[in-house]
C-alpha distance (Angstrom), angle and dihedral (degrees) to the residues before:
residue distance angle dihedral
X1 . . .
X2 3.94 . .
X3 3.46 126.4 .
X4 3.75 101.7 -117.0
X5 3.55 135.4 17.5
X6 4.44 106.4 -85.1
X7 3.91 85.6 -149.6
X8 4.15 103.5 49.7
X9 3.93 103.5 130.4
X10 3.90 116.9 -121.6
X11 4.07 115.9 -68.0
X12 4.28 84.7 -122.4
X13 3.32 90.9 43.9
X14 3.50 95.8 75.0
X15 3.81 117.9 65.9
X16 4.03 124.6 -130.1
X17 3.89 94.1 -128.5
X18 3.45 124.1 114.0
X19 3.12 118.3 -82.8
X20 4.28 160.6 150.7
X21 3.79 115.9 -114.8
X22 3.42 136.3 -175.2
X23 3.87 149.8 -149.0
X24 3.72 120.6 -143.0
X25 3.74 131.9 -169.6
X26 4.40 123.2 -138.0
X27 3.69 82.3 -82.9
X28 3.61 106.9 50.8
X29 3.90 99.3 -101.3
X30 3.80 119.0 150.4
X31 4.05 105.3 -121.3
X32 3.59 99.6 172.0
X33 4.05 133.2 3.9
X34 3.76 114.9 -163.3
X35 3.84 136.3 161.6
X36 3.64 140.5 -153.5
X37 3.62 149.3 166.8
X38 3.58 96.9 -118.3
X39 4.25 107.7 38.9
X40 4.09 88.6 -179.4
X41 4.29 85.7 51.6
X42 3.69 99.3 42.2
X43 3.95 99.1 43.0
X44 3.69 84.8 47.2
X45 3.90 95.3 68.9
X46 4.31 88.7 63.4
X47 3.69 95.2 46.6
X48 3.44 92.3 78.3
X49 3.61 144.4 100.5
X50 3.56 104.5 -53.6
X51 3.60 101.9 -147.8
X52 3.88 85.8 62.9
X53 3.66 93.6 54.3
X54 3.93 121.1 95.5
X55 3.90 113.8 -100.1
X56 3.77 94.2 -112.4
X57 4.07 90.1 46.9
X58 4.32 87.4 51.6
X59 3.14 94.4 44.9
X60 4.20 92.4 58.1
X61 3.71 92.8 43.1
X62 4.03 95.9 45.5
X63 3.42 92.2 45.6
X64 4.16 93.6 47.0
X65 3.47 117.0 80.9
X66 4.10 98.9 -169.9
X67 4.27 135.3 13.7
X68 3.37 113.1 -145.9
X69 4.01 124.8 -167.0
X70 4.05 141.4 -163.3
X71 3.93 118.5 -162.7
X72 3.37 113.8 -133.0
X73 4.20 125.3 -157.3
X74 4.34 88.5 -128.5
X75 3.35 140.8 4.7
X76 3.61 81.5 -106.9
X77 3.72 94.5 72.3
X78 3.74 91.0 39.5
X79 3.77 87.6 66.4
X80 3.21 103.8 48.6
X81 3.80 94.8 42.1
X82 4.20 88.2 49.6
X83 3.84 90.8 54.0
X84 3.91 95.6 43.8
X85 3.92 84.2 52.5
X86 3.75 89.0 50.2
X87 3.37 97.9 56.0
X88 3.36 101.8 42.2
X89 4.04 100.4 43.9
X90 4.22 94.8 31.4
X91 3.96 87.7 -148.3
X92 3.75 106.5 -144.0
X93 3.94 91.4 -132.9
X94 3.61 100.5 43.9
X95 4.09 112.9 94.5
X96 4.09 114.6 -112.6
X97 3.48 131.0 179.9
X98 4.58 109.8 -120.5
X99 3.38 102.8 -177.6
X100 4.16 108.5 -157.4
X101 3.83 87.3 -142.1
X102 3.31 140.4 37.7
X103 4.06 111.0 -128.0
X104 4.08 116.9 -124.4
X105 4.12 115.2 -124.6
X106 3.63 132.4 -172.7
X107 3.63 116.7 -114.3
X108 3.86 137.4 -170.1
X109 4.02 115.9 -168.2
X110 3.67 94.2 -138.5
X111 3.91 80.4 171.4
X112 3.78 95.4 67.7
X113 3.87 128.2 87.1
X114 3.71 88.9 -112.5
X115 4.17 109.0 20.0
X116 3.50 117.0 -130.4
X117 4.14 130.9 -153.0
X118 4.10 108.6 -141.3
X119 3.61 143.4 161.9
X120 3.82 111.3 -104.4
X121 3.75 145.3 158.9
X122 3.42 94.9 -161.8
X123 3.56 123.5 95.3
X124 3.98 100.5 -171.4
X125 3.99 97.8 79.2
X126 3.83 106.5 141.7
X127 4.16 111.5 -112.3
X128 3.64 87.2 -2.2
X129 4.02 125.9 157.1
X130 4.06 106.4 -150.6
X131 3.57 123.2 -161.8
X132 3.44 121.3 -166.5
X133 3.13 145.3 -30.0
X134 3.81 99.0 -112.0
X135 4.02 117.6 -159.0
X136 3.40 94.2 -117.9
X137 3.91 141.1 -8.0
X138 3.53 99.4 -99.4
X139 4.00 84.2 59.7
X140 4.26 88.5 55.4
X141 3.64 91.9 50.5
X142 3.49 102.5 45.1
X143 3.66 88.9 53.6
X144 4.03 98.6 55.3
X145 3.73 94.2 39.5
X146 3.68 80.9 59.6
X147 3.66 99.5 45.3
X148 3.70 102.9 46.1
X149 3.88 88.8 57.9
X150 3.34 87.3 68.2
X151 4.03 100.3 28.0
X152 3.84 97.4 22.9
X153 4.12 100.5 -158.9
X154 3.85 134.0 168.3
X155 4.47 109.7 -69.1
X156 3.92 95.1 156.2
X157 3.46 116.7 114.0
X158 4.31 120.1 -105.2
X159 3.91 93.2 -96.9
X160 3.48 93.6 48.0
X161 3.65 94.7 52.6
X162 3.88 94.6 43.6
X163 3.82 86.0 52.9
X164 3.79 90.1 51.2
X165 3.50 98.0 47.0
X166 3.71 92.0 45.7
X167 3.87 94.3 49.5
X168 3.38 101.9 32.7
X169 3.77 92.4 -130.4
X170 3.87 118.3 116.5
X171 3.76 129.6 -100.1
X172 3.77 119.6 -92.6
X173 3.84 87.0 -120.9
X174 4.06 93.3 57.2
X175 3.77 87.0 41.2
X176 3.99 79.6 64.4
X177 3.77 93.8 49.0
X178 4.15 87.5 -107.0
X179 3.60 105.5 107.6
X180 4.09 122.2 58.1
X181 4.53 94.2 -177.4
X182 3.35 134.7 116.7
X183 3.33 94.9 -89.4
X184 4.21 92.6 67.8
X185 3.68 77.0 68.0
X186 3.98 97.2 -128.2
X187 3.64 99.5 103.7
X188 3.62 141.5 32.1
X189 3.60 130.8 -112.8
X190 3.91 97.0 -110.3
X191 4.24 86.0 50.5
X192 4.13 96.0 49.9
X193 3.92 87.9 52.7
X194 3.71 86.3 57.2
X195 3.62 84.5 59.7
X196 3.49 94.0 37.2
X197 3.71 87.3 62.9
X198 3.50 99.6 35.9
X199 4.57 82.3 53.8
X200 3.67 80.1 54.7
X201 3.57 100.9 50.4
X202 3.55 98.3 43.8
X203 3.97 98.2 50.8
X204 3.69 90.6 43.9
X205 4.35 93.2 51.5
X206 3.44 103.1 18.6
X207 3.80 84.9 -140.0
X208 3.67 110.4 -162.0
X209 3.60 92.6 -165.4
X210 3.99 92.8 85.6
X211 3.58 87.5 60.8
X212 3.68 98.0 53.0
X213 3.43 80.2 47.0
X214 3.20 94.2 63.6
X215 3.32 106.4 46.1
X216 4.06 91.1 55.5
X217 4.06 85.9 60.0
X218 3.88 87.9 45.6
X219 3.88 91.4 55.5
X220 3.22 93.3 44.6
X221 3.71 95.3 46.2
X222 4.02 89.1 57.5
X223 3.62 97.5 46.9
X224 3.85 90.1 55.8
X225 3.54 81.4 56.1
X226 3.95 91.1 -111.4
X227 3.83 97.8 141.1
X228 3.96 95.2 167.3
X229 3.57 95.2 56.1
X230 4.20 89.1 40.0
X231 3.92 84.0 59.1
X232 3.77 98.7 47.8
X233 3.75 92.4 49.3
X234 3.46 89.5 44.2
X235 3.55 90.5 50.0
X236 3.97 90.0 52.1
X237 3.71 93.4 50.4
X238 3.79 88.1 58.0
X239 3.72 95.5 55.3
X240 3.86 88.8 51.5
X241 3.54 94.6 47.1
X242 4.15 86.9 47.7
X243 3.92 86.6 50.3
X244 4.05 93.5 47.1
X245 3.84 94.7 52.4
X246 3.42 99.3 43.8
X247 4.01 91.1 64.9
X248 3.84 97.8 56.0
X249 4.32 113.1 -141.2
X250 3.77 102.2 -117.7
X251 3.82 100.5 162.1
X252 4.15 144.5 26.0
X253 4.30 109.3 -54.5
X254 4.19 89.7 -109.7
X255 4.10 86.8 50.3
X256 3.81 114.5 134.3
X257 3.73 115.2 173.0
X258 3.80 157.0 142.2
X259 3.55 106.8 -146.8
X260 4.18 115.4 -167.4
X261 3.78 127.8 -155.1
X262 3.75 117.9 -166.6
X263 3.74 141.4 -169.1
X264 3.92 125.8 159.1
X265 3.99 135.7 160.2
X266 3.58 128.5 -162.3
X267 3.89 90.9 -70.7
X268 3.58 107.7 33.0
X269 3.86 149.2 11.1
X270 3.71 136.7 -151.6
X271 3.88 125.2 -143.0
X272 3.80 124.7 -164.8
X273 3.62 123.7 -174.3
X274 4.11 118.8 -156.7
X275 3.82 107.9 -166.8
X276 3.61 118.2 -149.0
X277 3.84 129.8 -174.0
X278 3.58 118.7 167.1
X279 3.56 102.5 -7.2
X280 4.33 88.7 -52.0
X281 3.98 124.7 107.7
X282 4.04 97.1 -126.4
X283 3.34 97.4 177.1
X284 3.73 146.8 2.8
X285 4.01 122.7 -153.5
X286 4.22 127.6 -178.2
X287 3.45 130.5 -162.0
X288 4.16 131.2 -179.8
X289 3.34 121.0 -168.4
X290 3.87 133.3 -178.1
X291 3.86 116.5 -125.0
X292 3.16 134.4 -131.0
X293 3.41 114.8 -179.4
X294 3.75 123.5 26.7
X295 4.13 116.8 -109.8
X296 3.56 127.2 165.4
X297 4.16 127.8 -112.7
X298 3.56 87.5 -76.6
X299 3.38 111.9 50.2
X300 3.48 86.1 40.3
X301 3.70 105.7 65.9
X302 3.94 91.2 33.2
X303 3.92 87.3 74.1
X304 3.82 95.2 41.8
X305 3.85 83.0 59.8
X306 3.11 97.9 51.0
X307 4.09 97.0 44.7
X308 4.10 87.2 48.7
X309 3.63 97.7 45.8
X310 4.80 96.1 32.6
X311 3.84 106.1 20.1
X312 4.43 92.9 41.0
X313 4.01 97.5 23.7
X314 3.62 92.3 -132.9
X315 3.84 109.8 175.9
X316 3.89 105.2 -116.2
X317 3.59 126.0 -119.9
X318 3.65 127.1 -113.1
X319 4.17 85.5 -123.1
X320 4.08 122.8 36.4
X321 3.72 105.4 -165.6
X322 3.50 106.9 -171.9
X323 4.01 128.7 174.1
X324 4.15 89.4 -123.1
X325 3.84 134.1 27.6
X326 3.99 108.9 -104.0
X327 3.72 123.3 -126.4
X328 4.18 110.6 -86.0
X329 3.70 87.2 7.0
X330 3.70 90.7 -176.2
X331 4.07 97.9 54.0
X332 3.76 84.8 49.4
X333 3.78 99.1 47.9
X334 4.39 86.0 49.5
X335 3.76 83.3 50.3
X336 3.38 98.4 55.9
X337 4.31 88.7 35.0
X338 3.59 82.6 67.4
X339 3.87 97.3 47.6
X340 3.58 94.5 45.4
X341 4.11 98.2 43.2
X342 3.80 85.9 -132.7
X343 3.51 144.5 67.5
X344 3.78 110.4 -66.5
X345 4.09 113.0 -167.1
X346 4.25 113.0 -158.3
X347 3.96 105.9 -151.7
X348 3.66 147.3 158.7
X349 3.91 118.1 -142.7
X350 3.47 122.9 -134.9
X351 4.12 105.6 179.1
X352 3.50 139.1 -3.0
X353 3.91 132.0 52.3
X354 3.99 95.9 -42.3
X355 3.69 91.6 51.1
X356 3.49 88.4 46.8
X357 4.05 86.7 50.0
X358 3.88 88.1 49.8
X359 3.80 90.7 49.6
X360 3.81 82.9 55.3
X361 3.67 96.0 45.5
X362 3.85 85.9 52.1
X363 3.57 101.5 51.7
X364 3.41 89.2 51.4
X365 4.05 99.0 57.4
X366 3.79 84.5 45.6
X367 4.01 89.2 60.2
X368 3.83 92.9 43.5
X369 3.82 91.4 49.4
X370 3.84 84.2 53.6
X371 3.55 92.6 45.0
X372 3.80 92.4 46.5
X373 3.56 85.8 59.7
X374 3.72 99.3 47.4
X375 3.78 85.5 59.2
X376 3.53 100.3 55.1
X377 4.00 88.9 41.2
X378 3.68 90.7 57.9
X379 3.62 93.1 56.8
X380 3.37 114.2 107.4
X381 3.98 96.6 -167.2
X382 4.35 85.3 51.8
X383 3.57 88.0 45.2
X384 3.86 99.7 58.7
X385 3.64 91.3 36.9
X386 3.32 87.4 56.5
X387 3.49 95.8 53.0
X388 4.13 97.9 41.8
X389 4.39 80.1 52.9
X390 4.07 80.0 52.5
X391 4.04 91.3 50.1
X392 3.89 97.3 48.3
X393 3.45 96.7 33.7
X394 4.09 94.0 56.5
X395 3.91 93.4 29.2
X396 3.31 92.9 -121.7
X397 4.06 127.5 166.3
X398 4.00 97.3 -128.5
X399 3.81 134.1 7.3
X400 3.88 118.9 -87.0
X401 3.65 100.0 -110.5
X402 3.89 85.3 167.1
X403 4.07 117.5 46.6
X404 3.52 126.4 -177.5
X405 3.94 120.4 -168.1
X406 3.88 121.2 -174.4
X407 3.48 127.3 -158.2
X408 4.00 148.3 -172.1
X409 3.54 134.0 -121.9
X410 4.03 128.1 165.0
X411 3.90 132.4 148.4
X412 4.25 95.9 -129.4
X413 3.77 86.8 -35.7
X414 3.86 94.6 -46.8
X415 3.70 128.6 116.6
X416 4.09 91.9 14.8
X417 3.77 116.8 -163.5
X418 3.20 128.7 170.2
X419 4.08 126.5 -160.9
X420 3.69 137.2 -147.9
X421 3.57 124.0 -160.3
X422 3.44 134.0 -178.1
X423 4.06 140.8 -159.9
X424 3.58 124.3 -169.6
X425 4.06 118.5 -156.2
X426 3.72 90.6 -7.9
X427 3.62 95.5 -51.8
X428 4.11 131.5 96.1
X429 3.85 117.2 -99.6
X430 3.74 94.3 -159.4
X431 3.97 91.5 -169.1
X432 3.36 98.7 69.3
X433 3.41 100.8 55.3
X434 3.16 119.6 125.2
X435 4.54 141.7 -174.0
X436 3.48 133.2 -157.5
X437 3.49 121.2 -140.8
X438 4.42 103.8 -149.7
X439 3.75 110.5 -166.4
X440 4.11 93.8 -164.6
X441 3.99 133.5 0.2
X442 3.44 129.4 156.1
X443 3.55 96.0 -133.6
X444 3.84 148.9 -27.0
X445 3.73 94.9 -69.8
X446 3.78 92.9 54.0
X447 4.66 93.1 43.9
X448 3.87 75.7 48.2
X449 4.40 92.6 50.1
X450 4.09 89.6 42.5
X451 3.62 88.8 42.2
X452 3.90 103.0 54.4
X453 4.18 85.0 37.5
X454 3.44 93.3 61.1
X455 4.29 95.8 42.9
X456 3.97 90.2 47.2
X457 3.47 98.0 49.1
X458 4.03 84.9 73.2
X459 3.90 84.9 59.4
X460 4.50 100.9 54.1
X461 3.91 94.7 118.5
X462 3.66 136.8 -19.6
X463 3.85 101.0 -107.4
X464 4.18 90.8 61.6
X465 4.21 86.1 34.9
X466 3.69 88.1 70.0
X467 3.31 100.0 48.6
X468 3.50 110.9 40.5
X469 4.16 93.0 36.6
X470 3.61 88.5 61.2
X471 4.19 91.2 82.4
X472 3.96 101.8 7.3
X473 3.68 112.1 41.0
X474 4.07 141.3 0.3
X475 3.82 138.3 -126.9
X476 3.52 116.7 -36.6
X477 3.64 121.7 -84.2
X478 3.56 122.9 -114.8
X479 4.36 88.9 -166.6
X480 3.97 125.4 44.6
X481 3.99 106.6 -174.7
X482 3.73 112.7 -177.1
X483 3.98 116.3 -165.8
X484 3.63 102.8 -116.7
X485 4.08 141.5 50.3
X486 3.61 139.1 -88.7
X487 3.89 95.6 -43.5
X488 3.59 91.7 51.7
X489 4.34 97.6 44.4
X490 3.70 87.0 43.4
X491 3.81 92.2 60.5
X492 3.79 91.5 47.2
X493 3.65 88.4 44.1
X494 4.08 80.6 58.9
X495 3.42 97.2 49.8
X496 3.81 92.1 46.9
X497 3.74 96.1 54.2
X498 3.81 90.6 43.8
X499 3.79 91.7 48.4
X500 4.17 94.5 67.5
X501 3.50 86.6 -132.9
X502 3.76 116.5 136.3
X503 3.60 122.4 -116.5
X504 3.65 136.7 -45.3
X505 3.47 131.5 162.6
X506 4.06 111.3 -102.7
X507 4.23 117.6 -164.4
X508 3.59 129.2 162.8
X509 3.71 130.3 -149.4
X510 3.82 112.4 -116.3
X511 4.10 110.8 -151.8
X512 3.63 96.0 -104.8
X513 3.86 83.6 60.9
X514 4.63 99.0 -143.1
X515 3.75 78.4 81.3
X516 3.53 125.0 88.3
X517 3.76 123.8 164.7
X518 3.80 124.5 -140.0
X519 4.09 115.9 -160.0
X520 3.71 118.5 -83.7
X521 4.29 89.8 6.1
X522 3.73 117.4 129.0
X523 3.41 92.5 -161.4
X524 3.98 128.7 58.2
X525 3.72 120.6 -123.6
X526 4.21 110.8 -121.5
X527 3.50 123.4 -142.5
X528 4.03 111.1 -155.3
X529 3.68 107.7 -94.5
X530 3.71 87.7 -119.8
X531 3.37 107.4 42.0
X532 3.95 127.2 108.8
X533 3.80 96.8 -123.8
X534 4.06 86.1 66.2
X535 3.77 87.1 50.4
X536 3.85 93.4 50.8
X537 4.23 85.5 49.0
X538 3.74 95.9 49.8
X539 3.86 88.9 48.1
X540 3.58 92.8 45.5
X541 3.78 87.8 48.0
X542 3.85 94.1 49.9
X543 3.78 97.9 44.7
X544 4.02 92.5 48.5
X545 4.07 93.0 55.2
X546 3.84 89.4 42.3
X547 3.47 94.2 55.0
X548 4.32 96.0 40.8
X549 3.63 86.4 47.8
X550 3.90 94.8 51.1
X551 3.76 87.0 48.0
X552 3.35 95.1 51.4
X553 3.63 97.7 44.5
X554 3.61 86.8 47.5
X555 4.03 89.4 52.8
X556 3.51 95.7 52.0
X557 4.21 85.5 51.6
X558 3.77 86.5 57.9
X559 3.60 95.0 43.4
X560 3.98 99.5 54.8
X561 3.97 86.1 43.1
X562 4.06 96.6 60.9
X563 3.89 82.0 42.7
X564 3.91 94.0 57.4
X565 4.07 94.1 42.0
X566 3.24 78.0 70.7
X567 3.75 106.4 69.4
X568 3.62 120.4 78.2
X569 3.67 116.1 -99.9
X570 3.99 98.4 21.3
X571 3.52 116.7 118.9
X572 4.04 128.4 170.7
X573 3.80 93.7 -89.1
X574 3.76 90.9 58.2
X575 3.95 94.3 38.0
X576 4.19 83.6 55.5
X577 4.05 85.7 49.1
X578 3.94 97.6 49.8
X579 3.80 91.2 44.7
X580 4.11 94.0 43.0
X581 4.41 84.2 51.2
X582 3.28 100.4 42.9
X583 4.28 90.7 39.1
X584 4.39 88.4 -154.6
X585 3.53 145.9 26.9
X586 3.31 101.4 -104.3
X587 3.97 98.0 52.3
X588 3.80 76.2 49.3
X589 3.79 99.1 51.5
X590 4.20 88.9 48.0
X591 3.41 91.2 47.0
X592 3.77 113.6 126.8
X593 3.65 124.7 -146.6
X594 3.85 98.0 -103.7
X595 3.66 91.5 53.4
X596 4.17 98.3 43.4
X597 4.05 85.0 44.6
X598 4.04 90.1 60.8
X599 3.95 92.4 61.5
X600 3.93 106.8 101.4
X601 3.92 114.2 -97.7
X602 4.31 92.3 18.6
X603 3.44 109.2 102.0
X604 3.62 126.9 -165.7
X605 4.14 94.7 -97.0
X606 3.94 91.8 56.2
X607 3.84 88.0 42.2
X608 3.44 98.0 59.2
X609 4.08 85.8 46.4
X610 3.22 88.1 59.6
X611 3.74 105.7 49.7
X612 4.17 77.2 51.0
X613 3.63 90.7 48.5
X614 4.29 94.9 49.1
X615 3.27 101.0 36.9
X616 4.04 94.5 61.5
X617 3.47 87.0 67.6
C-alpha cells in the first residue's frame, strides 16, 4: 500500500473558505460528506500518511477515488447544505441515527371541525398539536383516558364522527363514556373547541390552578348539600392529580428543554433524549447506532442534532442541553432559531438541576449501550458468526470455542496485576477467570512473559493437564489475545515457545481495536468494521481491563490494610472509617496528619503514626 494517496489535489489548490466536501468512490458514490470552515485545513488532516490514519479514516480515503468541495458564504450555509446532502445521498461513512422503533405521541387535530386526541407515530398530521413521545403505547393511552374524564373531547375515529353527525345518533365510543365531541350529541362544535383548547392548554402548562379550581367548586358543591356533583368533581380532581404525578417536575415551571445523554465506544454510540416542557420530563427517546468512522464528542453530537431536529422534524426546544459543546455551535443554534421561530440557546450544564438531569440522561445511554451489547452477545447466530469471522480471519484450523485474553494493570509500575479472562462459545465463563499477582517486571512485555509462563505451565502434557485443570484451569484454548501490539504478542510468543507447549494461536489487540497482530507479521490482520468477530474482540478487550483493573484496585485495598494493622491503636472499625473518609488509597496515602486526625476515633498521636507508617512505603 503507498504512503499517500497518488491522486490528493494540490495543498493551494484548495481554498480556506468554508465549505462542504465530499468523498467519492470509482463510480461516483458519495462515501462521506463533511464541512468546515477552513476546506484547505480540514482536507489537510486525510492527506497524510496513511499508516497514521485511524482504520475507519483509511478505509474512506483508500476506497475514494476523488474529494469534491462547494464554498459556502458562512458556516451557516455549510450546515445546512452538509445535512441536505446527507439526507439525500445517505453516505455510507457518515454517522445517522436508525431508530429500531418508531416512538408514540399524543396528538390533537386542532385543524379539524371537531379536534380529536389519538395515538400516533406520525409526526406529519396537518394543524396537529403533538405531545410527547411516550415510551410506549400503553403510556399514551393511559394518559388520554385520564384526561378526557376530566376534559371529555372527541377520540372516535373520522367515519364514526361523520356517521354521527349525519344521523344524529352518537358514536360507539361516547356510547362507552370515551368520547366528549360533537358527535356524542351533548355539545356543540363551538363549546368542544373550548375544550379543545382548554386540553391544549393544560397538557402544554400543566397548570395546577384548574385543580385548585376544582376543588373550591367541589367544597362548595358539598356544603350546598350537592353530593353528586361533590363526587364528580372530586372524581375529576383525581384524574388531574393522576396525570400531574405521572410526569415527574425535574426543572424551574417556565423550563423548556431537550436535554441529551451520551455514551459511545469505538464501535457504537447511544443517544437518549429527556423531554422537558415546563419543568416536566414528557417524554424520553433512545437511539444506538453503529459507527463507522471515528469522530470526537463534538462532531458527534453536532450530527445527532441535526438528524433529530432535519431527518425526524422534531420541533426544537427553547434549551439544548447537551453533555459536550457541538462543532460551530453558533451556526447550529441560528439553524435551529430558524426552525423553532424563537430563540434556541445550545449549552452544556455544569451544576444545578439540569446538570443533574444531564447526568441522568447520561447514565442512562451508558446502560442502553450495555444493554445493546448484551443483546447482540446473547445471540447465538452473532455469536458463531463471530467466531467463523475469527477462524478465517486468523487462518486458523477450527473455531476458538475457548478464548483467553490477558491484560495489564499497574499504578506507575507498582502493585502489578495482571488478569485472565476467558469466554467460551462467544460468551464469558466468569469462573475461570483468573489474575496474576507480579511482584517485579520491567515492563509490560516482561508482566506479559511471566504471565503466559505461569498459565501454560497448566498445559505441559496431557497426563498432568487432567489432573491439575480439574480445580485451576479449563480446556485448552484454541485463541490467546493479549491487549497490546507487536511488543506485547512477541513476548507471549516467547513464553509460548519456551513453555514446550504445542501450538496455539497468539494475537494482540492493537489500540484502534480492527487490528490484531499475529507473531513475526508486519502487517495487522483487519476485521470488517461491521462484522461480529470485531464486536466479540472489543468486548473481550473491555471485559479483560475491567476485571485487571478491579483486581488491582482491589490489591492495593488489601495492601494499605495489612500496612495500617500495623499501627498501634487501629482496629478494623477505624481502618473501614479512614478508607470510607478518604473514599481511595491514594487520597489516603496524601493524607496529612491534620486531615487523617479529623476522622472520628483517630486522634492526632495515631495520625502522625500513620503518615510514618505510609510514607515508608
Amino acid at each position: 500500500m503507498a504512503t499517500y494517496l497518488d491522486w490528493r489535489p494540490a495543498s493551494g489548490d484548495i481554498p480556506t473558505s468554508p465549505g462542504v466536501y465530499r468523498w467519492l468512490d470509482a463510480n461516483g458514490r458519495i462515501l462521506y460528506v463533511g464541512k468546515a470552515k477552513n476546506l484547505r485545513s480540514r482536507l489537510a488532516n486525510y492527506f497524510v500518511a496513511l499508516e497514521t490514519l485511524p482504520e475507519r479514516t483509511r478505509r474512506l480515503v483508500t476506497t475514494a477515488r476523488d474529494v469534491q468541495w462547494t464554498v459556502v458564504r458562512n458556516e451557516i450555509e455549510a450546515l445546512q447544505l452538509e445535512y441536505t446532502w446527507i439526507q439525500e445521498y445517505s453516505p455510507p461513512f457518515n454517522v445517522r441515527l436508525k431508530d429500531d422503533k418508531s416512538y408514540p405521541f399524543m396528538a390533537v387535530t386542532l385543524a379539524d371541525e371537531a379536534p380529536r386526541v389519538m395515538v400516533t407515530r406520525t409526526a406529519k398530521i396537518r394543524g396537529a398539536r403533538y405531545f410527547g413521545p411516550y415510551p410506549k403505547v400503553w403510556a399514551v393511552n393511559e394518559t388520554i383516558d385520564l384526561m378526557i374524564k376530566v376534559m371529555p373531547i372527541r377520540t372516535c375515529n373520522d367515519s364514526n364522527y361523520r356517521r354521527a353527525m349525519q344521523s344524529g345518533k352518537p358514536c360507539f365510543a361516547s356510547q362507552i363514556g370515551k368520547c366528549g365531541g360533537p358527535c356524542s350529541q351533548q355539545v356543540s362544535i363551538a363549546e368542544h373547541r373550548e375544550r379543545v383548547n382548554e386540553f391544549v392548554h393544560f397538557m402544554e402548562t400543566y397548570d395546577r390552578s384548574i385543580v385548585e379550581k376544582l376543588k373550591r367548586d367541589m367544597l362548595a358543591a358539598s356544603e350546598a348539600l350537592q353530593f353528586e356533583e361533590a363526587a364528580r368533581l372530586r372524581d375529576r380532581v383525581q384524574a388531574f392529580e393522576a396525570v400531574l404525578e405521572k410526569s415527574a417536575v425535574v426543572l424551574a415551571d417556565n423550563a423548556d428543554a431537550d436535554v441529551y445523554g451520551l455514551a459511545h465506544d469505538e464501535l457504537a454510540a447511544s443517544v437518549q433524549l429527556f423531554t422537558v416542557r415546563r419543568g416536566r420530563v414528557r417524554g424520553v427517546r433512545g437511539w444506538v447506532l453503529d459507527k463507522e468512522l471515528e469522530v470526537d464528542d463534538a462532531t458527534l453530537m453536532t450530527q445527532i442534532l441535526q438528524d433529530v431536529y432535519g431527518a425526524q422534524a422534531q420541533h426544537p426546544a427553547r434549551e439544548i442541553v447537551v453533555p459536550q459543546i457541538p462543532d460551530e455551535v453558533d451556526a447550529l443554534a441560528s439553524v435551529l432559531t430558524q426552525a423553532r421561530g424563537s430563540n434556541v440557546r445550545v449549552h452544556t450544564a455544569q451544576r444545578g438541576a439540569k446538570a443533574e438531569l444531564l447526568a441522568t440522561a447520561n447514565r442512562n445511554a451508558l446502560e442502553a449501550l450495555k444493554q445493546y451489547k448484551l443483546k447482540r452477545t446473547a445471540d447465538y447466530v452473532a455469536r458463531t458468526e463471530a467466531l467463523n469471522d475469527l477462524r478465517e480471519a486468523l487462518e486458523l484450523d477450527e473455531a476458538p470455542l475457548r478464548i483467553e485474553c490477558f491484560d495489564v494493570s499497574h499504578l506507575q509500575g507498582t502493585g502489578i496485576v495482571a488478569s485472565m479472562v476467558v469466554f467460551e462459545d462467544g460468551l464469558p465463563k466468569k469462573r475461570d477467570y483468573r489474575r496474576f499477582n507480579i511482584s517485579e517486571s520491567t515492563d509490560d512485555t516482561d508482566s506479559i512473559y511471566q504471565t503466559l509462563m505461569r498459565r501454560l505451565a497448566y498445559l505441559r502434557d496431557d497426563e498432568e493437564q487432567s489432573r491439575e485443570q480439574s480445580t485451576k484451569f479449563a480446556y485448552r484454548p484454541q485463541l490467546l489475545l493479549i491487549d497490546g501490539g507487536q511488543p506485547q504478542v512477541a513476548a507471549a510468543q516467547r513464553a509460548l515457545n519456551e513453555s514446550g507447549v504445542g501450538s496455539i494461536a497468539i494475537a494482540g489487540i492493537a489500540k484502534r481495536l480492527e487490528e490484531l497482530w499475529l507473531p513475526d507479521d508486519d502487517f495487522p490482520v483487519i476485521l470488517p468494521r461491521a462484522s461480529e468477530a470485531l464486536f466479540l474482540i472489543q468486548r473481550l478487550r473491555d471485559e479483560a481491563h475491567r476485571f485487571a483493573i478491579t483486581a488491582q484496585r482491589a490489591s492495593r485495598r488489601r495492601d494499605i490494610r495489612t500496612q495500617l494493622e500495623e499501627v498501634a491503636g487501629l482496629g478494623p472499625a477505624r481502618i473501614n472509617a479512614l478508607l470510607k473518609h478518604f473514599g481511595s488509597v491514594t487520597k489516603l496515602r496524601a493524607a496529612t496528619a491534620e486531615e487523617i486526625a479529623e476522622v472520628p476515633g483517630v486522634g492526632p498521636n495515631i495520625a502522625a503514626n500513620i503518615v510514618h507508617k505510609l510514607s515508608r512505603k
